[in-house]
PDB file of N, CA, C and O in Angstrom:
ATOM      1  N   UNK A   1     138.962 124.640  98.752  1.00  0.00           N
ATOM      2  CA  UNK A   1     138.101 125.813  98.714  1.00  0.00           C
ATOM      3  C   UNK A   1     136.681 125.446  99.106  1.00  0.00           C
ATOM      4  O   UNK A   1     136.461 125.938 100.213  1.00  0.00           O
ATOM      5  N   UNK A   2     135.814 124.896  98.727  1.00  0.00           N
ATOM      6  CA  UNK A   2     134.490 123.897  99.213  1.00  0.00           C
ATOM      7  C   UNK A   2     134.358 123.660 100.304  1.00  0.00           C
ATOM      8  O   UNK A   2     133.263 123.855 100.832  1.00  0.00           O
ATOM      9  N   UNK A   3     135.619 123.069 101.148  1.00  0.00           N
ATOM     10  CA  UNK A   3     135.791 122.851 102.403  1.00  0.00           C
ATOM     11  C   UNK A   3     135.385 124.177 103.084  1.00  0.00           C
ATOM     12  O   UNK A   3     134.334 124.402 103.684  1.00  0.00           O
ATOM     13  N   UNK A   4     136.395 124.988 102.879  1.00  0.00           N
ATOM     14  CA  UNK A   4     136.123 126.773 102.991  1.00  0.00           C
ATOM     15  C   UNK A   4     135.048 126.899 103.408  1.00  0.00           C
ATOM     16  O   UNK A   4     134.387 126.822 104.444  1.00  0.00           O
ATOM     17  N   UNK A   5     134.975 127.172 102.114  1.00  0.00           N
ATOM     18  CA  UNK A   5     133.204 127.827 102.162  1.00  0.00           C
ATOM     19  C   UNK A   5     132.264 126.928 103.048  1.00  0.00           C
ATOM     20  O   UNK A   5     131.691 127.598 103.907  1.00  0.00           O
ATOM     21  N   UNK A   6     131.968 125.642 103.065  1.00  0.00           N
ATOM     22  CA  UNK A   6     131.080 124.822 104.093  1.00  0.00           C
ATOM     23  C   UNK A   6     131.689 125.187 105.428  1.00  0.00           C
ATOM     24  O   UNK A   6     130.908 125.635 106.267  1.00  0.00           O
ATOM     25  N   UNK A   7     132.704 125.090 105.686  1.00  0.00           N
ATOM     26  CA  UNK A   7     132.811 125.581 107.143  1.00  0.00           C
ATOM     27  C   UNK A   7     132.356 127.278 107.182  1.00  0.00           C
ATOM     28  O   UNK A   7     132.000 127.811 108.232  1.00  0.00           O
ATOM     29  N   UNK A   8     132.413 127.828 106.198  1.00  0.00           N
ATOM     30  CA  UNK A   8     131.773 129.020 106.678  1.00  0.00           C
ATOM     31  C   UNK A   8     129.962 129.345 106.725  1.00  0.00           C
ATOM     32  O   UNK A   8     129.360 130.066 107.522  1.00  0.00           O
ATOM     33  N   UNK A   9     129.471 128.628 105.713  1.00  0.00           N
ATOM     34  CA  UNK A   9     127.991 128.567 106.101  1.00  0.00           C
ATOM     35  C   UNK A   9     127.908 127.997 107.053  1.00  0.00           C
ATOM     36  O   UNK A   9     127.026 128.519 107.735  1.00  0.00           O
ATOM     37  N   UNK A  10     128.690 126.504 107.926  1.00  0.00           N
ATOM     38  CA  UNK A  10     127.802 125.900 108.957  1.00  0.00           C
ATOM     39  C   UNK A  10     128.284 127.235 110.044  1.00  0.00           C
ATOM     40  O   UNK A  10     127.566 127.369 111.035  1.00  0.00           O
ATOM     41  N   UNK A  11     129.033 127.853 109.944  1.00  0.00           N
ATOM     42  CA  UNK A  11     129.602 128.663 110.894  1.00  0.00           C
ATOM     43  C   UNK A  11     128.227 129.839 111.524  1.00  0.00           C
ATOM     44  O   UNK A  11     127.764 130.027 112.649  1.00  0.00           O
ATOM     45  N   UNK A  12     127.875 130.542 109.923  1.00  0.00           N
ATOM     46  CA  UNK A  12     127.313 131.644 109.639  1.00  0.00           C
ATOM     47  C   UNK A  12     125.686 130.786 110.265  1.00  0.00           C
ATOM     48  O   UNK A  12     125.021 131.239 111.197  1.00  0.00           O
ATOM     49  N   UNK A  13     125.478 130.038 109.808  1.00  0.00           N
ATOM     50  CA  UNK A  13     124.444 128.735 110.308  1.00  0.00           C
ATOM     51  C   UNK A  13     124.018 128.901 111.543  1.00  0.00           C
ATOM     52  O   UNK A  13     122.963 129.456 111.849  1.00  0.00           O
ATOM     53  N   UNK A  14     125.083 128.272 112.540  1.00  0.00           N
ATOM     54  CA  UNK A  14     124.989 128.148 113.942  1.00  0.00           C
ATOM     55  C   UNK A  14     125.110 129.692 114.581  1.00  0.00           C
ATOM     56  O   UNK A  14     124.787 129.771 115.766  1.00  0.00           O
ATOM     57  N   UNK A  15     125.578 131.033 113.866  1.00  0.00           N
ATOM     58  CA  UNK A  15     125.392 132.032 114.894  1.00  0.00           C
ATOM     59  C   UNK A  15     124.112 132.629 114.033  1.00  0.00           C
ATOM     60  O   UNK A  15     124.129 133.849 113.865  1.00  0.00           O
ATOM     61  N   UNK A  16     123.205 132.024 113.574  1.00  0.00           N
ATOM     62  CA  UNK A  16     122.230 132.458 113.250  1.00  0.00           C
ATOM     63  C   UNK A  16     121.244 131.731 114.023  1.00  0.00           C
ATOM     64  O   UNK A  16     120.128 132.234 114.148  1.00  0.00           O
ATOM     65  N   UNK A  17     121.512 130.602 114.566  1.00  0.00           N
ATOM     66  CA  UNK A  17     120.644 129.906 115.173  1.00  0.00           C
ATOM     67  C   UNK A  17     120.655 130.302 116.891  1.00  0.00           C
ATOM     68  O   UNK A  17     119.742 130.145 117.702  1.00  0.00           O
ATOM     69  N   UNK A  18     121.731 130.744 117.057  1.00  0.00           N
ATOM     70  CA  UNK A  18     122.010 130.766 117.857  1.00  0.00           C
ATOM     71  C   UNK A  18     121.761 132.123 118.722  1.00  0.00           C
ATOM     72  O   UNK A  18     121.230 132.079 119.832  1.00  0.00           O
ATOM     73  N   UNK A  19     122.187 133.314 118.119  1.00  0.00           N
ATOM     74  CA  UNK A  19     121.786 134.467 118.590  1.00  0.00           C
ATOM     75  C   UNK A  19     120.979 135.593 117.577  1.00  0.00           C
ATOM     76  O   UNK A  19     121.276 136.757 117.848  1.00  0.00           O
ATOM     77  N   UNK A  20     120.061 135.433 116.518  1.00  0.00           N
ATOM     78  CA  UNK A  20     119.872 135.982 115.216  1.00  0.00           C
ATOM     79  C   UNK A  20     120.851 136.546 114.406  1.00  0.00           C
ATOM     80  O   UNK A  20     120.495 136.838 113.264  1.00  0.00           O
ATOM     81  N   UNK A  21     122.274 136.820 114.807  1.00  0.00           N
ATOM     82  CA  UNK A  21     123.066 137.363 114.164  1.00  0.00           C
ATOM     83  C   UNK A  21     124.179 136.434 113.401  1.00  0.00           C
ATOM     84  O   UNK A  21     124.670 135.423 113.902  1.00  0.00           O
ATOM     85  N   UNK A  22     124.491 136.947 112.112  1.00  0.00           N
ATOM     86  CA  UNK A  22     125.671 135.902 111.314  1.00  0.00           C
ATOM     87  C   UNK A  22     125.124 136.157 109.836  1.00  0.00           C
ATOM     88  O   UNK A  22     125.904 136.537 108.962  1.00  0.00           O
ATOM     89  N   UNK A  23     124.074 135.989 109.628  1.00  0.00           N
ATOM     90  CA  UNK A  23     124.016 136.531 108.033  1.00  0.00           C
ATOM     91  C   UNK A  23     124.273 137.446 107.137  1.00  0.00           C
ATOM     92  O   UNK A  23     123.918 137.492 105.959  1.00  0.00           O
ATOM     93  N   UNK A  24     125.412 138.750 108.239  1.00  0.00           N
ATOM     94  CA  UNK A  24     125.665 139.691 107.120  1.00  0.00           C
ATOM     95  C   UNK A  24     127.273 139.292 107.293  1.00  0.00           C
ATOM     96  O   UNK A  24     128.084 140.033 106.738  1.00  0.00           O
ATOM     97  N   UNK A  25     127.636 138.438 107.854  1.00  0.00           N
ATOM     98  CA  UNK A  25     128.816 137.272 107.486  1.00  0.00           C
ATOM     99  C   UNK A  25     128.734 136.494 106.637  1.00  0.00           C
ATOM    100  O   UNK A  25     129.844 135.961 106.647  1.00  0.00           O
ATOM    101  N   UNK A  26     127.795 135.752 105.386  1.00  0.00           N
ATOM    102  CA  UNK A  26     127.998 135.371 104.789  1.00  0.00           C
ATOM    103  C   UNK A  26     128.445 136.201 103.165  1.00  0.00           C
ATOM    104  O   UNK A  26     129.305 135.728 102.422  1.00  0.00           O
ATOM    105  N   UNK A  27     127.638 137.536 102.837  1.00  0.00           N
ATOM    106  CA  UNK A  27     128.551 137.969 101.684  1.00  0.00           C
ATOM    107  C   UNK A  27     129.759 137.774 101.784  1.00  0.00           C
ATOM    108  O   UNK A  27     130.396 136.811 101.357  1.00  0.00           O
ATOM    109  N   UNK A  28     130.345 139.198 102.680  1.00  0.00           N
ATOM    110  CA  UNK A  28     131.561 139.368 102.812  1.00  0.00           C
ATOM    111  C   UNK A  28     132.204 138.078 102.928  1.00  0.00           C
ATOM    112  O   UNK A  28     133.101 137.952 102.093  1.00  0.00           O
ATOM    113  N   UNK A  29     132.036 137.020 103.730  1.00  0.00           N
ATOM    114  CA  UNK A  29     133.087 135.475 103.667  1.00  0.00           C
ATOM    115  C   UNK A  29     132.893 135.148 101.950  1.00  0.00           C
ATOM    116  O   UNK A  29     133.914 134.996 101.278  1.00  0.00           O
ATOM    117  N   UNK A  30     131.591 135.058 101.328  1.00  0.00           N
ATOM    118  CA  UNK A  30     131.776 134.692  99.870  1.00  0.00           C
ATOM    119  C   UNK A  30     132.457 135.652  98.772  1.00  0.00           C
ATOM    120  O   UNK A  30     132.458 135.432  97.561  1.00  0.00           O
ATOM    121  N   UNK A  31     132.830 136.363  99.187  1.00  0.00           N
ATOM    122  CA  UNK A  31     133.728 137.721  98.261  1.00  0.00           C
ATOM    123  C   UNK A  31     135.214 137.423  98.654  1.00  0.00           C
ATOM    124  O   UNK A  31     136.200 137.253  97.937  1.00  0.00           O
ATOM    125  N   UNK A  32     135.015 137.406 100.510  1.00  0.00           N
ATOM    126  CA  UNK A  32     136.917 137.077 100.682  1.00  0.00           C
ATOM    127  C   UNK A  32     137.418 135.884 100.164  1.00  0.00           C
ATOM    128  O   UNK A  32     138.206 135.705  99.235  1.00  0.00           O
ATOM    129  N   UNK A  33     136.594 134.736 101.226  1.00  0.00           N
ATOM    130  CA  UNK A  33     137.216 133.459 100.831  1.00  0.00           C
ATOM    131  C   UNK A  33     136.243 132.466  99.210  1.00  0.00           C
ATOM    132  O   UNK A  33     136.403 131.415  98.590  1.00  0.00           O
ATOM    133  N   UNK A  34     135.407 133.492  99.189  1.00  0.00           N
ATOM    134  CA  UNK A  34     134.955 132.384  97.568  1.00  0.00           C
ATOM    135  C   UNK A  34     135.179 132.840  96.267  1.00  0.00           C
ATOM    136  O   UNK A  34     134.893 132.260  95.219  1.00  0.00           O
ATOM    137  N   UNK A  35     136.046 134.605  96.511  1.00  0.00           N
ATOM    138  CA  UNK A  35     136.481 134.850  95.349  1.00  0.00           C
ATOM    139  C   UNK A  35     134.981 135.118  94.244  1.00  0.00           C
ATOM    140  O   UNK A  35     135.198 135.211  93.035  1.00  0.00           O
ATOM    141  N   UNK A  36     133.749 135.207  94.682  1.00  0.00           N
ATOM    142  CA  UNK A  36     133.117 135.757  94.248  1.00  0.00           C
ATOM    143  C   UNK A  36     132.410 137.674  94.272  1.00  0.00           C
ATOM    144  O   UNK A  36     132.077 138.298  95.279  1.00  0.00           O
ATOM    145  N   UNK A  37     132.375 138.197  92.734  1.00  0.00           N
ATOM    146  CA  UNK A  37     131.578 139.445  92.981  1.00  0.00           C
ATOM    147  C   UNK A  37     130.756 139.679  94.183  1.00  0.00           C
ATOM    148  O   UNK A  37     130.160 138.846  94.866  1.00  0.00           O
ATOM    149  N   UNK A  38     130.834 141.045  94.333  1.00  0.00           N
ATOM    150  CA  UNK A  38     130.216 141.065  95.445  1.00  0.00           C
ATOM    151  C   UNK A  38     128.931 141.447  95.578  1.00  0.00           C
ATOM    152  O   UNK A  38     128.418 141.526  96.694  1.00  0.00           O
ATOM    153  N   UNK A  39     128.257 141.729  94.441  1.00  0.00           N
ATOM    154  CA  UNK A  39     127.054 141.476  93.786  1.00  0.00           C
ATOM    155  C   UNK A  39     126.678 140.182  93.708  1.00  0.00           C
ATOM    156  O   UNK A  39     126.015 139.892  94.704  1.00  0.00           O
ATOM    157  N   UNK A  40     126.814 139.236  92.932  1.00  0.00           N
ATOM    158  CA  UNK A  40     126.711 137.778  93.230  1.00  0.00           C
ATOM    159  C   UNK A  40     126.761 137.318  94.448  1.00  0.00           C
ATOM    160  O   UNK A  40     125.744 136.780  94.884  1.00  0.00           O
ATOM    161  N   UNK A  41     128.026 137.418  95.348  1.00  0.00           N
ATOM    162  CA  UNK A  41     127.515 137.166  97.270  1.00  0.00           C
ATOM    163  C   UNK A  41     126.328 137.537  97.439  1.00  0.00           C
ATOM    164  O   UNK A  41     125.537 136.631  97.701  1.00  0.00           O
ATOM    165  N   UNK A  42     125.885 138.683  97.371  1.00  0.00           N
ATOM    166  CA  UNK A  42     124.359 139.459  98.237  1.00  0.00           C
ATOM    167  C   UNK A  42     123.697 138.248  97.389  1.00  0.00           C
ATOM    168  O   UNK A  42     123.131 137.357  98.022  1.00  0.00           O
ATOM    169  N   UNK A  43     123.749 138.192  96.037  1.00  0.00           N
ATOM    170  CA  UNK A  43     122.289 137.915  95.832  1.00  0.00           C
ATOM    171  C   UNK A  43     122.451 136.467  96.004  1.00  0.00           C
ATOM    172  O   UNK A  43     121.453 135.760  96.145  1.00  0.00           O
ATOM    173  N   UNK A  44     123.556 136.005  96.004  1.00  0.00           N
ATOM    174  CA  UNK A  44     123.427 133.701  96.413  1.00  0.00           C
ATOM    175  C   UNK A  44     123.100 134.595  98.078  1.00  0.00           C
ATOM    176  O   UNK A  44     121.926 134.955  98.169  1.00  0.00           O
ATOM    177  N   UNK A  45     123.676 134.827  98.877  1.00  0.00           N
ATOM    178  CA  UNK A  45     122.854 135.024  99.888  1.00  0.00           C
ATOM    179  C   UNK A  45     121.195 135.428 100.233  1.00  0.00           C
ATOM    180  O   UNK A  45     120.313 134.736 100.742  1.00  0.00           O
ATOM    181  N   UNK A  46     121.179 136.476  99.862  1.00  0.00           N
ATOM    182  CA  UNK A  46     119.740 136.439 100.014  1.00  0.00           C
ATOM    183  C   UNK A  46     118.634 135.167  99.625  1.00  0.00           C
ATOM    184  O   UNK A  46     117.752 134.549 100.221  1.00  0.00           O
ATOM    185  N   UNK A  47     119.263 135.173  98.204  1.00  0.00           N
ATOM    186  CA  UNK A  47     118.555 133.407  97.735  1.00  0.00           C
ATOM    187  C   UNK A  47     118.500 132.255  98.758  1.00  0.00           C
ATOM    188  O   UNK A  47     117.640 131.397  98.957  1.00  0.00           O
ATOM    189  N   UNK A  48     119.508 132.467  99.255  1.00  0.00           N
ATOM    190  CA  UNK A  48     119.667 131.028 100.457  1.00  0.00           C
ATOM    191  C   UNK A  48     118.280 131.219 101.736  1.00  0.00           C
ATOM    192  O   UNK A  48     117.377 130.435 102.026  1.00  0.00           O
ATOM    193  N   UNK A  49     118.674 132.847 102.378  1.00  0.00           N
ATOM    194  CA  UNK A  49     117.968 133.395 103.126  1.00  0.00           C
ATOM    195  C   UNK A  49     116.497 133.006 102.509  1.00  0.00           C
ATOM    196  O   UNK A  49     115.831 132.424 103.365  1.00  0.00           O
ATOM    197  N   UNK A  50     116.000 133.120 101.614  1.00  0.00           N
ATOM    198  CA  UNK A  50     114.636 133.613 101.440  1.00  0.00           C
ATOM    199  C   UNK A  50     114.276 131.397 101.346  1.00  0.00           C
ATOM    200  O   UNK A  50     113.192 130.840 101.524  1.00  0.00           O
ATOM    201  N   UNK A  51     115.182 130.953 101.129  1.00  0.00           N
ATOM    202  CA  UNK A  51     114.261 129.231 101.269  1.00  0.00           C
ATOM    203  C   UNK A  51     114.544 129.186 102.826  1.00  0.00           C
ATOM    204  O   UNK A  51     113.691 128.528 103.421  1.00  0.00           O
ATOM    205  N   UNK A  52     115.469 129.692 103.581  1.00  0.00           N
ATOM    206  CA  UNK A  52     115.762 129.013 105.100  1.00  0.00           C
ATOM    207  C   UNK A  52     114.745 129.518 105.913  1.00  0.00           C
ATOM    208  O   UNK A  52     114.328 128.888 106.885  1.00  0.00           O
ATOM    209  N   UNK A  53     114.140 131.067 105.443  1.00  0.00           N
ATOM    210  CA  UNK A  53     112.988 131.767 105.817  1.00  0.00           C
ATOM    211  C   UNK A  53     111.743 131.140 105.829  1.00  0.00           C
ATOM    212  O   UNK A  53     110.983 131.026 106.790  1.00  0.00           O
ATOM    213  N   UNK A  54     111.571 130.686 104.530  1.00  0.00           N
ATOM    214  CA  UNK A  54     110.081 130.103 104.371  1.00  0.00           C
ATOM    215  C   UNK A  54     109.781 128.791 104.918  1.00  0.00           C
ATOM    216  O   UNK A  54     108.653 128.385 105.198  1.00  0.00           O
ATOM    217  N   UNK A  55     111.063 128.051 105.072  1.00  0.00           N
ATOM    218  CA  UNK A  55     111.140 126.789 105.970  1.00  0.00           C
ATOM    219  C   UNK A  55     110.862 126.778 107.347  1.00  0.00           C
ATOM    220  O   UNK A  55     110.142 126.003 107.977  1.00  0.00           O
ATOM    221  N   UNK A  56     111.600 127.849 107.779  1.00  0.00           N
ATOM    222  CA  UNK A  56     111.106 128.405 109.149  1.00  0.00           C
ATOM    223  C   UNK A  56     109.778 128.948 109.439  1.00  0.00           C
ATOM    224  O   UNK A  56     109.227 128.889 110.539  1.00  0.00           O
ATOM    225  N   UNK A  57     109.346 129.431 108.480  1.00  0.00           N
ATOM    226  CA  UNK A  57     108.168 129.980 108.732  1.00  0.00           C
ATOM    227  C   UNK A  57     106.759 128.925 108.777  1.00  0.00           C
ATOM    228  O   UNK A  57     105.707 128.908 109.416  1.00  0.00           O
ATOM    229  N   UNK A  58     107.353 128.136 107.790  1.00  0.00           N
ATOM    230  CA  UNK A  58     106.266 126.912 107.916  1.00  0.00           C
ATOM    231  C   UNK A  58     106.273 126.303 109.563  1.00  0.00           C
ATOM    232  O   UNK A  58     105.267 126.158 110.258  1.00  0.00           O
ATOM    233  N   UNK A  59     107.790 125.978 109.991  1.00  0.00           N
ATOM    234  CA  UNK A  59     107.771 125.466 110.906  1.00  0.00           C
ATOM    235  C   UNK A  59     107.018 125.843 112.043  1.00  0.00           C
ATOM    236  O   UNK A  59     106.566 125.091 112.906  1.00  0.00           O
ATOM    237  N   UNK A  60     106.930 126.974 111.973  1.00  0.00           N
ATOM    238  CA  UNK A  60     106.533 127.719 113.096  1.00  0.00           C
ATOM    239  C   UNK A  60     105.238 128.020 112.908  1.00  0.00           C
ATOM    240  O   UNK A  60     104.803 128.548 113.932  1.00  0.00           O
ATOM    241  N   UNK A  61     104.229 127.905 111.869  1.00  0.00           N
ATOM    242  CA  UNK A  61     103.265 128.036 111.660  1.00  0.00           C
ATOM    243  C   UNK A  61     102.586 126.872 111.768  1.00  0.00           C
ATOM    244  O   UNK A  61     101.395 127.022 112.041  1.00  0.00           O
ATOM    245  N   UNK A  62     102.985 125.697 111.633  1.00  0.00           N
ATOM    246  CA  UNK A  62     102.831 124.286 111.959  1.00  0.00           C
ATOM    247  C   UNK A  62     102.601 124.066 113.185  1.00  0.00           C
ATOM    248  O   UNK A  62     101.542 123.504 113.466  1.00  0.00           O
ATOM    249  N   UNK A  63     103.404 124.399 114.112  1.00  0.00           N
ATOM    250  CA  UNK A  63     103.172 124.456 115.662  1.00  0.00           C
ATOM    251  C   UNK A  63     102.648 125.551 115.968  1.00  0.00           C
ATOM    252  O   UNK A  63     103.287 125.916 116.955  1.00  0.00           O
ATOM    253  N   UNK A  64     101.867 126.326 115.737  1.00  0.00           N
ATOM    254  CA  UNK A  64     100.892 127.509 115.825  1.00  0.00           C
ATOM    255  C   UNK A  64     101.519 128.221 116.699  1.00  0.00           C
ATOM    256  O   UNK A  64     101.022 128.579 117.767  1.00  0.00           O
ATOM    257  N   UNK A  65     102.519 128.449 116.361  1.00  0.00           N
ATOM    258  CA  UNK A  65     103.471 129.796 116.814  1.00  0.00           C
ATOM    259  C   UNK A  65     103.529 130.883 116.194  1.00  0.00           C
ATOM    260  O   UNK A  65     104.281 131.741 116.656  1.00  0.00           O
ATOM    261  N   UNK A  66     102.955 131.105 115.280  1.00  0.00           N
ATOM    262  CA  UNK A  66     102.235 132.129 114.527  1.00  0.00           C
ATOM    263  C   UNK A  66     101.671 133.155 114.712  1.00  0.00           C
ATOM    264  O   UNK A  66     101.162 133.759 113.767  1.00  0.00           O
TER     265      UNK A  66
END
């Protein structure tokens, strides 16, 4: 199951990096395949979202892309 789920964030990961889209693939994958509420998905998602955000945002503010 772990396995699972990591192949589905690096999944959800790379089509986020890739074309902005994939993050409203991660609830729904954590409800089908993690057997979690689907209340709990949104919100471990968003949680994830809001550190990968601010990481990015530094990044990009660092190189005055801002």
């Amino acid at each position: 199951m772990g396995v699972v789920l990591l192949v589905l964030a690096g999944t959800v990961g790379v089509l986020i990096g890739m074309v902005g889209v994939g993050g409203v693939l991660l609830a729904p994958g954590l409800v089908t395949i993690g057997g979690m509420d689907p209340y709990i998905a949104a919100a471990t998602s968003t949680w994830a979202f809001l550190f990968t955000g601010t990481v990015g945002t530094i990044s990009y503010a660092w190189r005055g892309l801002v």
